[in-house]
Wavefront OBJ file of the C-alpha trace (Angstrom):
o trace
v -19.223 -36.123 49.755
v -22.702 -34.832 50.777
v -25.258 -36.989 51.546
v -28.577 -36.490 50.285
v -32.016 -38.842 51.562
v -34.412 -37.217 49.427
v -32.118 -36.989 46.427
v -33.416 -37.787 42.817
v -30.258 -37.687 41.077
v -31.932 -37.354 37.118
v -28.783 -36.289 35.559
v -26.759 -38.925 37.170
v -29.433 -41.713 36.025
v -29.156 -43.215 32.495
v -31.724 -45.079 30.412
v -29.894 -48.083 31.140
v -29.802 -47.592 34.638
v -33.378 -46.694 34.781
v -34.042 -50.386 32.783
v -31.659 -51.690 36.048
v -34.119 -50.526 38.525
v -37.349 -51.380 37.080
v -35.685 -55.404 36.387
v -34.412 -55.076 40.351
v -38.125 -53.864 41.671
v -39.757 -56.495 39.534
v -37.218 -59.376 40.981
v -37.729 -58.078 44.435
v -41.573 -57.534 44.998
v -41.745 -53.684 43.430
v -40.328 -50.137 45.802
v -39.329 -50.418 49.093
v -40.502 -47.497 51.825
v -37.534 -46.569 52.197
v -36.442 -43.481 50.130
v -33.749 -43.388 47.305
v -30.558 -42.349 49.085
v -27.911 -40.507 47.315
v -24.649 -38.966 47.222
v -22.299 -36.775 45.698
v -18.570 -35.235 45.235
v -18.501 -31.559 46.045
v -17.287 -31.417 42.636
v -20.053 -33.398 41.303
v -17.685 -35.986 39.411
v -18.566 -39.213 41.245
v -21.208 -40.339 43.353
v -23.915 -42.880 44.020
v -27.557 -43.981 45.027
v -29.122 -46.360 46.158
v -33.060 -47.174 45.407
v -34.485 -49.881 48.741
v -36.879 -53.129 46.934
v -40.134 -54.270 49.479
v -38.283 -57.388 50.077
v -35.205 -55.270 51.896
v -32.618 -55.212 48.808
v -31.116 -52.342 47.741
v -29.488 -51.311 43.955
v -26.642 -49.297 44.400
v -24.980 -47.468 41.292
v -22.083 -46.159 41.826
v -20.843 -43.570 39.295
v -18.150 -41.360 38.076
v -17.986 -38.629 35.214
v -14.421 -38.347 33.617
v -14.938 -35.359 30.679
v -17.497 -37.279 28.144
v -16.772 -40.350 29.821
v -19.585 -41.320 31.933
v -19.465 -44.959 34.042
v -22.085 -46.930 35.835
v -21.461 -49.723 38.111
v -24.450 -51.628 40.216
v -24.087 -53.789 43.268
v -27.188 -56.082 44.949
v -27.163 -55.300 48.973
v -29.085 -58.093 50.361
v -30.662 -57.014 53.769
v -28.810 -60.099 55.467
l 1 2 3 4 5 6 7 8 9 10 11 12 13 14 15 16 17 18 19 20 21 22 23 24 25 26 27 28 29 30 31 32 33 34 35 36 37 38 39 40 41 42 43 44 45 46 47 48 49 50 51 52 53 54 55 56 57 58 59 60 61 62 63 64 65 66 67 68 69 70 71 72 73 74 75 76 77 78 79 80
């Protein structure tokens, strides 16, 4: 997989995960400095990212593409 820092993964990012992030910022004091981290398969089939909270959380979603199948799963890192 390829990591990417600066990586704003759009098509990777659903409506429901967008809804994820905004609930996560709002529980943890709004963006972190730190940059969304991502990466990918070389065939683009699986991945992640990672978006960084103020209070030192991170969301991670973890994802995978399977033909039309498309899956989604999220994980709180606390910074402890």
């Amino acid at each position: 997989m390829q990591q990417d820092e600066s990586a704003q993964p759009s098509d990777d990012v659903s409506p429901d995960a967008e809804d994820r992030i905004r609930d996560f910022f709002a529980r943890h004091g709004g963006p972190g400095r730190a940059p969304r981290r991502a990466e990918r398969s070389a065939a683009g089939h699986r991945g992640w990212y990672e978006v960084a909270a103020a209070d030192g959380c991170r969301l991670r979603c973890e994802w995978s593409r399977a033909g039309g199948r498309h899956e989604l799963k999220f994980f709180e890192i606390s910074p402890h």
